[in-house]
C-alpha positions as CSV (number, residue, x, y, z in Angstrom):
1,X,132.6,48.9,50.2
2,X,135.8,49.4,51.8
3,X,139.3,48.7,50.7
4,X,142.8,48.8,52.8
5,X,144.9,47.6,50.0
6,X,146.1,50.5,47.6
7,X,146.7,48.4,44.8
8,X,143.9,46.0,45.0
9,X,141.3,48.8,45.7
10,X,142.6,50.9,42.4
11,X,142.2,47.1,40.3
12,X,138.9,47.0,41.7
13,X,138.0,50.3,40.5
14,X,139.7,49.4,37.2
15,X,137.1,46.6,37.2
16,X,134.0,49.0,37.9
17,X,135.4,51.2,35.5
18,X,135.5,48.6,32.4
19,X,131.9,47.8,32.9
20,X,130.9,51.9,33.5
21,X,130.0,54.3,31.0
22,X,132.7,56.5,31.6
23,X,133.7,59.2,34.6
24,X,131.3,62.2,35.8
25,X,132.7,64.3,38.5
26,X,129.5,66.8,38.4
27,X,126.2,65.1,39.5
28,X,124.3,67.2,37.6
29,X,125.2,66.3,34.5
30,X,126.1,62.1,35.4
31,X,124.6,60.1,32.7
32,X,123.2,56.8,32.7
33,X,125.8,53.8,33.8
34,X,129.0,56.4,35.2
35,X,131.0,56.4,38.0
36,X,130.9,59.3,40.0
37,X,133.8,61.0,41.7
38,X,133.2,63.0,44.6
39,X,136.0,65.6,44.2
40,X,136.4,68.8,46.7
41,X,136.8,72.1,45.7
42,X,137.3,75.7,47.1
43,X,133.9,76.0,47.7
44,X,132.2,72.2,47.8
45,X,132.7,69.1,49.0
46,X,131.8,66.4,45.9
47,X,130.9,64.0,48.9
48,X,127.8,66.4,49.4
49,X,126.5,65.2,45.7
50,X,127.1,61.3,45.6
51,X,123.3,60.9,46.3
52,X,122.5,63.6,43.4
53,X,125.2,61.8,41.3
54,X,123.7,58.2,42.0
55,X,119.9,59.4,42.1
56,X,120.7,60.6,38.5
57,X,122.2,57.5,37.1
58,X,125.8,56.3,38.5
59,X,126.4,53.3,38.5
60,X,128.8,53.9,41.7
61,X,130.0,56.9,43.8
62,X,133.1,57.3,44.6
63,X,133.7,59.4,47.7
64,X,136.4,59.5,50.3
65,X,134.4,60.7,53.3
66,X,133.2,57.6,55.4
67,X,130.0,60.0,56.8
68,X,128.3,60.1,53.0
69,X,128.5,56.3,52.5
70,X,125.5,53.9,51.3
71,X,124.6,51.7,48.4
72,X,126.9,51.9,45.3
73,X,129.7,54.3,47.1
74,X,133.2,53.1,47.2
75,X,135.5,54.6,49.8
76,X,138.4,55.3,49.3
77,X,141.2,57.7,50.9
78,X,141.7,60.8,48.5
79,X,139.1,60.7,45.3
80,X,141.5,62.8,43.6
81,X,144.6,60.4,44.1
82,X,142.7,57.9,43.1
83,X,141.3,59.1,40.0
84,X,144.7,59.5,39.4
85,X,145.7,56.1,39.9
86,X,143.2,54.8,37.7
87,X,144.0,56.6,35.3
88,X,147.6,55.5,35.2
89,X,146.3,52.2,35.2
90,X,144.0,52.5,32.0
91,X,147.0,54.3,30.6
92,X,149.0,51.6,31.0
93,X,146.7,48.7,29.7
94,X,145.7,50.9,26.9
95,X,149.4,50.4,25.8
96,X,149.4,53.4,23.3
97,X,151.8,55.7,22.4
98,X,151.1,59.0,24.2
99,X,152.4,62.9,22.7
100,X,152.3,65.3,25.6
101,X,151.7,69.3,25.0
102,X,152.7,72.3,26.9
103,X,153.9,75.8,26.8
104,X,153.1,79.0,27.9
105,X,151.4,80.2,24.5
106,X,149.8,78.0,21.9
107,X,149.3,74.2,23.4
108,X,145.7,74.3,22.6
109,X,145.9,75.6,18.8
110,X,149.2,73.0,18.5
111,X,147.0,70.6,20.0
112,X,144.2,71.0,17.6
113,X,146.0,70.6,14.6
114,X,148.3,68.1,15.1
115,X,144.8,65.9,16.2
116,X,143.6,66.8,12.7
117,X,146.6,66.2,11.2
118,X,147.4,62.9,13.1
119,X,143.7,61.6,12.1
120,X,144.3,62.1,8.5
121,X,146.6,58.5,9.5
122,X,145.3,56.8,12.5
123,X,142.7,57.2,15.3
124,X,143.2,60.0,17.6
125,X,142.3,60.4,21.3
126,X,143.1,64.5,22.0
127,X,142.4,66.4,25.1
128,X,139.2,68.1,24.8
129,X,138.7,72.0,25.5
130,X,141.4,73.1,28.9
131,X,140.7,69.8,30.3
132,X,144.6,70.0,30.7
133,X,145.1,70.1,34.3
134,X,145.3,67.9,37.3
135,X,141.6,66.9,36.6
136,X,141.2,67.3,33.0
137,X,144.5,65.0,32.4
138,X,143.3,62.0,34.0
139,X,139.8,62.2,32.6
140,X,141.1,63.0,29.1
141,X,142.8,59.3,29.3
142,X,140.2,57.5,31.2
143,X,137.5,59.1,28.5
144,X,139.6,57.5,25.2
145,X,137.5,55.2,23.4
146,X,138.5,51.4,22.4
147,X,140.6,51.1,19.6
148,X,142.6,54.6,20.2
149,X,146.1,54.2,18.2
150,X,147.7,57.5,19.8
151,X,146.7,59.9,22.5
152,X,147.4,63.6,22.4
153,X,147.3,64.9,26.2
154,X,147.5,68.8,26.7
155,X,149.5,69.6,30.1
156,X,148.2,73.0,31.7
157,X,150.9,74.3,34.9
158,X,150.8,77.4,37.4
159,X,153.0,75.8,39.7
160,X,156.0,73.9,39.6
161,X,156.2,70.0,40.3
162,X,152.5,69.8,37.8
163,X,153.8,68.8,34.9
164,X,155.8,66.5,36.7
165,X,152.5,64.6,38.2
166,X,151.2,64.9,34.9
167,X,153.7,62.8,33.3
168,X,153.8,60.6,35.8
169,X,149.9,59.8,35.1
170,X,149.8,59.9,31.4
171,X,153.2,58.5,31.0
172,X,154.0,60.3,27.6
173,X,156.7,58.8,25.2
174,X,156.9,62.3,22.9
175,X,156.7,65.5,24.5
176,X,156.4,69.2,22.5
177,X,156.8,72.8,24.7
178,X,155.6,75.3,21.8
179,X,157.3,78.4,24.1
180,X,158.4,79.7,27.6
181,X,156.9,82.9,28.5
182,X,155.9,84.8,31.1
183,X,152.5,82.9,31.6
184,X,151.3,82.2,35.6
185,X,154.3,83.9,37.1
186,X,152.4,84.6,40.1
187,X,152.6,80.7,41.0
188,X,156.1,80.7,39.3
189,X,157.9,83.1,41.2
190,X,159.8,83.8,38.0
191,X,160.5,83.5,34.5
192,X,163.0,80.7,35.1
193,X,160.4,79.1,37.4
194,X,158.2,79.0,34.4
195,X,161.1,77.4,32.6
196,X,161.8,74.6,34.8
197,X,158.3,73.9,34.9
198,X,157.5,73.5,31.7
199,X,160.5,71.7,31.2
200,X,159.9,68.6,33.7
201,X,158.3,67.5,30.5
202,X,162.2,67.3,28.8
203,X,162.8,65.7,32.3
204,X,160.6,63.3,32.0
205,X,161.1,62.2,28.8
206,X,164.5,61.6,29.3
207,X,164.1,59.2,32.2
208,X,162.0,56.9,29.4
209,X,164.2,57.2,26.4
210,X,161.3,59.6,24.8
211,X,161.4,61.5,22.7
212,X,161.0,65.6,22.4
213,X,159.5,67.6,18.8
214,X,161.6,71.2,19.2
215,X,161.7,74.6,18.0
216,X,165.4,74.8,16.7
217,X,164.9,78.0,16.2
218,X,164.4,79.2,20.0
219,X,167.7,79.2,21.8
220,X,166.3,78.3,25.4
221,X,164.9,75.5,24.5
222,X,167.8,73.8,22.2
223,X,169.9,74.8,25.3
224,X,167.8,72.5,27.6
225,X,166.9,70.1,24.7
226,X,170.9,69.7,24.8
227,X,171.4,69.9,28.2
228,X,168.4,67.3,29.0
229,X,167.3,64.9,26.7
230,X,169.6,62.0,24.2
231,X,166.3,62.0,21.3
232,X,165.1,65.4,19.8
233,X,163.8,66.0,16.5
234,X,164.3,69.3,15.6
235,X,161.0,71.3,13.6
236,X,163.3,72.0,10.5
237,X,164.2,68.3,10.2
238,X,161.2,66.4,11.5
239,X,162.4,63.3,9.1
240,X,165.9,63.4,7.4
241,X,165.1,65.8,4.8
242,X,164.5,69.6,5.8
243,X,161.7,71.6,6.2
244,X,160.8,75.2,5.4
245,X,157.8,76.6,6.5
246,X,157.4,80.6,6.1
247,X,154.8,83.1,6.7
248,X,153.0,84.3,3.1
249,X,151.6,87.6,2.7
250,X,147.5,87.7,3.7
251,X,144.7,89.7,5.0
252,X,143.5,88.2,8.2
253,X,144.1,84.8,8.4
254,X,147.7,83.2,8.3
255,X,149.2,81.6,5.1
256,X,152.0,79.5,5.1
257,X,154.4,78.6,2.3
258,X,156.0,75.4,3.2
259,X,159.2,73.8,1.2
260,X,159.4,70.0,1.7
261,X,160.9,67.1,-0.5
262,X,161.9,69.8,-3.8
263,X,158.7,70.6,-3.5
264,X,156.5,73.9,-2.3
265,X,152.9,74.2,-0.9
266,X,151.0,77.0,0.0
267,X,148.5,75.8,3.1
268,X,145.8,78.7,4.2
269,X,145.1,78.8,7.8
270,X,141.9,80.0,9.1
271,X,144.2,81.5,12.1
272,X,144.5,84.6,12.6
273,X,148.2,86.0,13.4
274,X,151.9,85.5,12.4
275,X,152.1,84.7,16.0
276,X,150.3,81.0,14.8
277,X,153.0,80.2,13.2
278,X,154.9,78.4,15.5
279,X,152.3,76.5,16.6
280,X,151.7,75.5,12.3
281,X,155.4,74.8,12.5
282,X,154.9,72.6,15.4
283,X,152.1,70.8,14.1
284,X,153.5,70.1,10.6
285,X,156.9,68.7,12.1
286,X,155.1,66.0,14.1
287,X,152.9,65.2,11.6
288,X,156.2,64.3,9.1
289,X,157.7,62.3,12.2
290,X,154.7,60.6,12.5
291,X,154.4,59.6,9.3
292,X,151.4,61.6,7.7
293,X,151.6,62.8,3.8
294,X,152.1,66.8,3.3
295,X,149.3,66.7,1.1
296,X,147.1,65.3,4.1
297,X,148.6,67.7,6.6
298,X,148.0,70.5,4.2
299,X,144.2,69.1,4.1
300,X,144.1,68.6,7.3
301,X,145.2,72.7,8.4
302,X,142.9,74.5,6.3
303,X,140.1,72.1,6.9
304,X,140.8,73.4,10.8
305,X,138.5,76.1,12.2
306,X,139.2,77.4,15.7
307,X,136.9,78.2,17.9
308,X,136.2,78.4,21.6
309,X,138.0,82.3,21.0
310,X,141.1,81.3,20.6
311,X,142.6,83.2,17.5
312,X,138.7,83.3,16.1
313,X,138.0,85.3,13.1
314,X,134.1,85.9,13.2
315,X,132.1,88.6,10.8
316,X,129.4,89.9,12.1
317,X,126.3,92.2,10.1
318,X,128.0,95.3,12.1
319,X,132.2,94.2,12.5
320,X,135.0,91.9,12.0
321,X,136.0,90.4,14.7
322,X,139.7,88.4,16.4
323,X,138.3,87.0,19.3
324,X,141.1,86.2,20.8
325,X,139.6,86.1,24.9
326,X,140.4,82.8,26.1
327,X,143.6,83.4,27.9
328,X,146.4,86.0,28.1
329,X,149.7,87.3,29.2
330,X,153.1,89.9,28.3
331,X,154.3,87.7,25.1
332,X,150.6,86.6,23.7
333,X,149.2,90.1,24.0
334,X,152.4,91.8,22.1
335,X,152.1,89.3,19.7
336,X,148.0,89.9,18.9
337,X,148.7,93.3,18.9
338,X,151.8,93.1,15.8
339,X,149.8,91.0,14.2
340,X,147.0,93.1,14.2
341,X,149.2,96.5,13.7
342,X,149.5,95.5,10.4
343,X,146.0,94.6,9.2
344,X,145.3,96.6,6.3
345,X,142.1,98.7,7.6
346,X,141.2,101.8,7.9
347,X,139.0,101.6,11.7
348,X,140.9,99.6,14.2
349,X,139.7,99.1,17.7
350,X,141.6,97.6,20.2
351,X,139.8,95.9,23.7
352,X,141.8,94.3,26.0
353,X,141.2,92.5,29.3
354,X,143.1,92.0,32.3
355,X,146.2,89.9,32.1
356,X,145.8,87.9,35.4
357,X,148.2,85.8,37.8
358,X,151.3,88.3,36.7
359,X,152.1,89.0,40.3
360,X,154.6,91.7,41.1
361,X,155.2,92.2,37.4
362,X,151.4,93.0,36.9
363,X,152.1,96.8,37.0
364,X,155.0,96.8,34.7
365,X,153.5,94.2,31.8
366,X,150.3,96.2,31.6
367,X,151.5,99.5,31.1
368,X,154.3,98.0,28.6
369,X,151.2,96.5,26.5
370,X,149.2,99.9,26.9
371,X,152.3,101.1,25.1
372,X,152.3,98.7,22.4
373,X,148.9,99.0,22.1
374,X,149.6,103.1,21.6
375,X,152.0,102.1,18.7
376,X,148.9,100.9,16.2
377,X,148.2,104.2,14.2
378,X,144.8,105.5,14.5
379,X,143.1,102.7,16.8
380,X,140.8,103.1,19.6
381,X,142.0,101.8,22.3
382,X,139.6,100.2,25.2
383,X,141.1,99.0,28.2
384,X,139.4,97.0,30.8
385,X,139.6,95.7,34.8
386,X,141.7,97.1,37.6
387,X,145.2,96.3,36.6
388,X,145.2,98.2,33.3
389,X,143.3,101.3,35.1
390,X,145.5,101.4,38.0
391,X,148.5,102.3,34.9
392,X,147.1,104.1,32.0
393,X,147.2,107.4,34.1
394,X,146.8,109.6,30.9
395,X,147.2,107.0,27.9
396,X,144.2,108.5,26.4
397,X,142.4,105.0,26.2
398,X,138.6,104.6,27.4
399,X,138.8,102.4,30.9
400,X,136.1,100.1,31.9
401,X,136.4,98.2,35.3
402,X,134.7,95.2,33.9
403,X,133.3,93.9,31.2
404,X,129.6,94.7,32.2
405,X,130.4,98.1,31.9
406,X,131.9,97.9,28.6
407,X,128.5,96.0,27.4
408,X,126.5,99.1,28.7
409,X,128.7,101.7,27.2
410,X,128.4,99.4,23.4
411,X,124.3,99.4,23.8
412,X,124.3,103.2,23.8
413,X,127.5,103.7,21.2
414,X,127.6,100.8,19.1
415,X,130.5,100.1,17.0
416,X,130.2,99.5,13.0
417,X,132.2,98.8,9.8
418,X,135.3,97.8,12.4
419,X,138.0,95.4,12.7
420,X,138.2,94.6,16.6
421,X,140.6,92.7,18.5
422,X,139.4,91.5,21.6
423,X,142.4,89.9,23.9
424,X,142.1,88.9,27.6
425,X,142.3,86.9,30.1
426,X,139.3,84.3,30.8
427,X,138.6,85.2,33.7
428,X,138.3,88.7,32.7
429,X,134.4,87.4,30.5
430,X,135.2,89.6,27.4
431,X,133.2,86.9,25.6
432,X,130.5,89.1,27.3
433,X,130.4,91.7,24.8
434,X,130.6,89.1,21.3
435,X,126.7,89.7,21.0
436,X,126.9,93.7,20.9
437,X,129.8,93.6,18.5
């Protein structure tokens, strides 16, 4: 089937969509009734797998290259574009309010509470995992399920103009940026191209009369807050009376003394680090302008568990573990590393990965965190991939080039009775050595 008219083609793809399953954009894992999008990579060509994708159960393919067409495949000029414009579509006849998340540092973690929190009230649609991206955006909203009262949608960036296009397709009417660091510079060019990336969200916002959930307490974003946007709720005053939240004294995980309405809770995370709070703060605020009790919210925090090793606590028969090897860069690293400077135990071990995409700055950032790394009395200190060798010259830390060879050397010299952090980026695999720890 082919179709010349942009608008009609996406409302008859709207029309195929209503009556599918859902999307699939890998064949090999289509199920019964989807519709298949045949999007390119660096290394494939989805078009290549719209006979795999059908031959396992799509209802349609979806391809944009006229040479792989048959039965059930819709052609259409860019899949990608037009994913993207059906997405908008179902955004727009879903007719929901939409929250929109990003940040250098904590989006995910933010994102997971406040979806606990928020479902404490009404039912939640959330971004699942990264899907956060130019990909993962659009099928976040085309995956939310009749009878959705809210969408949370995560917005991922390494370039500027992204979070732009992701607005444009989700069409958020509240926005939140938990921080501005120095995450992705390499596709920045610079710390302020990371700001006025991550702030096409205030940008955004403004041009709809949305509304933005800030951290008052970081001055470059109240400066842009006040320079961009006419509605901002500010974290210590989420709804006309103010809030207090405070880090408590604990072990390992972070607990949180929070002072609302005359009155004083004490919620315990199952995060680890002080560097969490922000994101608590964040989560707590929206959930007060959104209406949720703090009895709920409190509920709905320490019921959360995090996972996916992002700021995981795990005990093992041989160690305790931070597993903390999803992502990293400069300010998450310094802040893993305070938090777990002060970690009352006697055998520390330190491994960290790779902080990738710092460009230039690579050099400089990694021996700065071999140095803060340094500061924690008494802790073995592992370092691994090329960018940390090529600067701890004579740090006295063990070097491994990858994480395969950090697996070998922990079969022959296992550790015990230790509390390891483990911080890196995700394309570094740290996750690699969990089952020898």
């Amino acid at each position: 089937m082919r179709h010349f008219f942009p608008i009609m083609k996406t409302e008859i793809l709207y029309s195929i969509f209503k009556e599918s399953t859902g999307i699939a954009t890998d064949s090999r894992k289509v199920e019964k009734g989807q519709m298949f999008f045949a999007l390119w990579g660096e290394k494939f060509n989805g078009n290549e797998y719209a006979a795999e994708a059908l031959a396992n159960g799509a209802s349609v393919a979806v391809i944009d290259d006229a040479a792989y067409e048959t039965v059930n495949t819709v052609l259409v000029d860019d899949c990608l574009l037009e994913l993207h414009s059906l997405a908008t579509l179902h955004r727009k006849e879903m007719n929901v309010p939409v929250l929109a998340i990003t940040g250098s540092n904590g989006k995910t973690t933010t994102k997971e509470l406040l979806a606990a929190i928020l479902s404490k009230k009404i039912k939640v649609h959330y971004t699942k995992g990264n899907l956060n991206n130019h990909i993962g955006v659009p099928l976040t909203i085309l995956s939310a399920p009749a009878g959705t009262e809210m969408m949370i949608v995560e917005m991922g960036a390494n370039h500027i103009g992204e979070i732009r296009t992701l607005c444009v397709i989700a069409r958020p009417d509240f926005g939140i940026i938990t921080n501005v660091g120095m995450a992705h510079i390499e596709g920045f060019g610079s710390f302020e191209g990371v700001l006025r990336a991550k702030t096409e969200l205030y940008e955004y916002l403004r041009k709809v009369n949305g509304v933005a959930i800030y951290n008052d307490k970081n001055p470059l974003l109240t400066e842009r807050i006040f320079r961009i946007l006419n509605r901002a709720v500010p974290y210590s005053d989420p709804s006309g009376t103010e809030l207090i939240i405070e880090a408590a004294l604990s072990a390992i995980t972070l607990n949180v003394i929070v002072k609302y309405l005359h009155q004083t809770y004490t919620i315990n995370t199952n995060l680890f680090g002080r560097y969490n709070l922000e994101n608590v703060k964040a989560a707590i605020a929206a959930g007060l302008f959104f209406g949720v009790e703090m009895t709920d919210i409190k509920d709905a925090i320490e019921g959360y568990h995090p996972s996916n090793n992002r700021s995981e606590i795990k005990i093992t028969a041989s160690n305790t573990l931070i597993c903390d090897s999803y992502n990293a860069n400069p300010a998450s690293m310094v802040s893993a590393l305070e938090s777990f400077s002060v970690l009352l135990a006697e055998d520390k071990v330190v491994i960290l990965g790779d902080m990738l995409e710092l460009g230039e700055k690579s050099s400089q950032e990694h021996a700065a965190i071999i140095e803060k790394a340094k500061l924690i009395e008494g802790a073995k200190i592992f370092l691994v991939g090329p960018n940390f060798a090529g600067v701890a010259h004579d740090s006295g830390c063990r070097l491994f080039p990858d994480a395969e060879t950090l697996v070998d050397f922990l079969r022959n010299e296992p550790l015990t009775g230790a509390f390891v952090l483990i911080k890196g980026s995700r394309g570094m695999g740290l996750e690699k050595i969990y089952p020898l720890l």
